[in-house]
C-alpha positions, 0 to 999 in steps of 0.5 A: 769366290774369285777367280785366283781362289778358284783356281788356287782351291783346285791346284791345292786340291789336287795337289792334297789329293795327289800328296796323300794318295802318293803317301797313303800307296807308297807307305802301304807299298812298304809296309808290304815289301817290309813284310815281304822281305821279312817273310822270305828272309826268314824262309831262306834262313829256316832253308838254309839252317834246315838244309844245313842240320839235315846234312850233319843230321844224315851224315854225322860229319861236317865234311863235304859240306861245300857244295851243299853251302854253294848250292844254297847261296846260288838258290838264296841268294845269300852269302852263306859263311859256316864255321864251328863255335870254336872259329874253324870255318868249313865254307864260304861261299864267296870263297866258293864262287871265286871272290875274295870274301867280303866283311861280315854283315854284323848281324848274329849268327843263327846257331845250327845244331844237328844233334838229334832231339831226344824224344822220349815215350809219353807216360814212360816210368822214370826208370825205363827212360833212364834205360831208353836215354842210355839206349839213344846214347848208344845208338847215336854214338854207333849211327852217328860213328857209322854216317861219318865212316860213310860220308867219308868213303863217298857212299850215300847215307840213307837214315831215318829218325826212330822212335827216340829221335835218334838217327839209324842207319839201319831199321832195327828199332826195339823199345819196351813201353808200358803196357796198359790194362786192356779197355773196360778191366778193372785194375782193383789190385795193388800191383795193378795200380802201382804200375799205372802210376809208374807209366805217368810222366815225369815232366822234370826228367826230359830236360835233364836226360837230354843234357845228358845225352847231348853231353854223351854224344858230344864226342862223336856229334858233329860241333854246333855251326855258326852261319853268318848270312850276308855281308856288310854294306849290303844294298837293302831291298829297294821298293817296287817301281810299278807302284810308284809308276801307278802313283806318278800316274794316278797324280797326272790323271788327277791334273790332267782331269783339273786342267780340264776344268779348269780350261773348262771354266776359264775357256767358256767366257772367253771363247764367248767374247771371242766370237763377240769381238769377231762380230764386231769386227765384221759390223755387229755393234750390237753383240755382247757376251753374258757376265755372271758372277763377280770374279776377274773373267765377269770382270774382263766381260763386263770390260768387253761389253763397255768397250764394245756400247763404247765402240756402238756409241762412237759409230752412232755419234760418228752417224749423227755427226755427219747427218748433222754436217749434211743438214747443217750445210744443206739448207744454206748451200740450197739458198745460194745455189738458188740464188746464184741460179736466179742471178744468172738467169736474170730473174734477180736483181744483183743489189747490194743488199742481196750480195751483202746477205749471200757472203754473210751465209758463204761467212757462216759455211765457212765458219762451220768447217773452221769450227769442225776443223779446230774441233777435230785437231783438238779431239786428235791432240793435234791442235797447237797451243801457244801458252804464256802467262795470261791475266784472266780478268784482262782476258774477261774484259777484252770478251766483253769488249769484242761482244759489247756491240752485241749485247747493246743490239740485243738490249742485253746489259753485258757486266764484269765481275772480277775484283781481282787478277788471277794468272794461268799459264794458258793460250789466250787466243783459246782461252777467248774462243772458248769463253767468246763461244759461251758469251755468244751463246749466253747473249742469244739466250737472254732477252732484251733487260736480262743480263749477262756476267762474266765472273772470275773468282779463285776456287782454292789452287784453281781459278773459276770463271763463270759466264752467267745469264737470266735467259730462258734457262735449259731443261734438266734433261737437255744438260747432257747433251749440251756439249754434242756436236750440233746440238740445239735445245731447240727442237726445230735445229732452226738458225734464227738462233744462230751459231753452228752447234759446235761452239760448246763441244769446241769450248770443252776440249780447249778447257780439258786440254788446258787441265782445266773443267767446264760443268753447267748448272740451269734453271729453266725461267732464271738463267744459266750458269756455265763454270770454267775452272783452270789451274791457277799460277802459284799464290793467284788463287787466294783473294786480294793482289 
């Protein structure tokens, strides 16, 4: 899994785990507050509709309710509004508390009636309930016109329910019942069994001795209310915020705990080559950071350790190269010292011929620091090309001219083959060191017999020149290193050879700073081919002129 998906798999997991947590407490924080709301609306309604019909129950008048309604919308908190089912209203408490009423909720009104339920004695015969709903009827009228002469002279009114549920305003409460046989008689007689059967209930019979008595005692009964609770537009209950302060929390807790893996994952690599490339900067050429997996950081650490064997590499060659500078200008310089030592105490002869090899070898020092010089400006881009339209078998022919003598000293047959011109737009004078530094090396590597060519063929939208040779040939392993500084196949760096080892890495930057390539193929015993290919100018790289 790679780093991105890594990171994208977190960041969805923690936000899933957020949303449903957020989700999951925030509809369960509803759900309760609903119930809640529900709950405690209910309860303040049953309140205030149980307050309401305990006062007209006790008093028997709707006068002098007001305080009462003020009272119950301070403890409620809601805008109580009574009036009777014909439209009087009785109290308001926005009116109570000074302000001008506002619109009604649009809800029901909840029905407030505080007649009293007839309650009649179970296993009564019909004709005594009869007796006792006149009875109640009789009671209520008197108790009720008594409460409201009461109420209406400001004295308090102390009732009681009896036993028919009607209001008494004194105790005196007489009922006849039906007297039951005592416990283990035996009722054999048919008057006995007679009055057991009129003692059963009659179910059918309640209902309508209680429209009776509520159509009886409707004269002096306080009217049924109409209590509208609420207003309109009223603001619904909001959700409690702590809550959505725990899920807000929760939710931080959970990316911060992300984050920290997270930064966990990603900071451990990179505090490693952190303190990889403090240890190459102060020398430690040799530190590398571990690299596991295949995600973008094990990429960025495998980037770090190649930059850094890169770095380890250039300072090893940087090494090398001046070792090899040392040991290439040591011997020649010791000679002549030696000589010009020995010359000027005497013990040599200045001859001709001994002055004559003293300046070859100052020729071939300075040769050395010229091809340094040229290879250092052409490794830093600095190097100045002079490029026009060059002729390359015209360029081939004047190289195996300049090397002719050479080749002829050297019993070597030096030969051209280039039936056709091909153009590049190229610095000639590059151009003929490079091949010059090849030709040379290919001459000194042949035997007297063998041959060297100089080859010129188009390859396609490129021009190939080729510089081969029957010489003694280069081992496989040796191909590598042929373009290094100061390199020699042979193992003795002796100069009977000649050149300074730097012509091949001066041969390949003038190539690959004219676009072109340089590649070698051998074959130790049969010779050696080095490849050139450049840019050929357009309709000069197909065959025929």
């Amino acid at each position: 899994m790679t780093f991105r998906f890594r990171i994208l798999g977190l960041v969805m997991l923690v936000a899933l785990t957020a949303t449903a947590a957020t989700a999951w407490l925030t509809l369960r924080q509803a759900n309760r507050q609903v119930r809640e709301t529900v709950s405690a609306g209910q309860q303040e309604v049953s309140r205030i509709t149980g307050e309401l019909r305990a006062y007209g129950f006790a008093h028997g008048t709707w006068r002098g309710l007001s305080p009462t309604v003020r009272e119950l919308a301070r403890d409620t908190g809601q805008r109580v509004r009574v009036a009777t089912e014909t439209g009087a209203l009785l109290a308001d408490s926005d009116a109570l508390a000074g302000r001008e009423p506002r619109p009604l909720s649009g809800r029901p009104a909840v029905v407030v009636d505080a007649r009293p339920v007839l309650r009649l004695p179970a296993g009564q015969p019909p004709q005594l309930s009869v007796k006792t709903a006149a009875t109640a009827v009789a009671n209520y009228r008197s108790s009720a016109a008594y409460a409201a002469c009461l109420t209406g002279s400001g004295a308090d009114v102390t009732t009681r329910q009896d036993d028919l549920g009607v209001p008494r305003v004194t105790t005196e409460d007489r009922s006849a019942r039906c007297q039951e046989p005592p416990r283990g008689a035996d009722p054999r007689t048919p008057d006995d069994l007679r009055a057991l059967r009129a003692c059963e209930p009659v179910q059918p019979l309640a209902p309508c001795l209680q429209r009776v008595f509520n159509e009886r005692t409707a004269s002096v009964a306080p009217p049924r209310l109409e209590v509208h609770l609420g207003y309109r537009d009223e603001s619904p209950p909001t959700l409690a915020a702590a809550p959505t302060v725990a899920v807000a929390a929760g939710v931080a807790l959970a990316a911060l705990l992300g984050a920290l893996l997270l930064s966990r994952a990603v900071l451990r690599p990179v505090r490693a080559m952190t303190l990889a490339a403090k240890g190459l900067g102060e020398g430690d050429l040799g530190r590398r950071v571990p690299v596991s997996g295949r995600d973008e950081i094990a990429q960025l650490g495998g980037a770090f350790n190649r930059m850094a064997a890169s770095i380890q590499a250039g300072e090893e060659r940087q090494r090398r190269l001046t070792g090899d500078i040392a040991h290439e200008l040591r011997t020649p310089l010791a000679n002549l010292r030696g000589y010009l030592e020995a010359l000027r105490d005497g013990v040599v002869e200045p001859t001709p011929e001994l002055l004559a090899s003293l300046h070859e070898e100052a020729l071939l020092q300075q040769r050395i620091v010229d091809d340094l010089q040229d290879l250092a400006l052409a490794e830093a881009g600095a190097l100045t090309y002079h490029r026009c339209e060059v002729d390359l078998r015209e360029l081939l022919d004047t190289s195996r001219t300049a090397h002719r003598a050479q080749a002829e000293t050297a019993g070597v047959a030096l030969e051209l083959d280039a039936p056709h011109p091909v153009h590049v737009r190229a610095d000639p004078d590059r151009l003929r060191q490079a091949v010059g530094n090849l030709l040379g090396n290919a001459l000194r590597a042949t035997g007297a017999g063998g041959t060297v060519t100089l080859a010129l063929r188009p390859d396609g939208e490129r021009a190939a020149v080729e510089v081969r040779d029957t010489g003694t040939g280069i081992p496989q392993e040796d191909l590598p290193h042929l373009f290094d500084r100061f390199w020699r196949a042979d193992p003795s760096r002796g100069r009977a050879t000649g050149g300074s080892g730097l012509g091949l890495s001066i041969a390949r930057q003038i190539v690959t700073d004219h676009g072109g390539t340089i590649g070698v193929r051998s074959t130790v015993g049969a010779g050696t081919t080095f490849t050139i290919t450049l840019p050929a100018r357009h309709g000069d790289a197909t065959e025929g002129d």
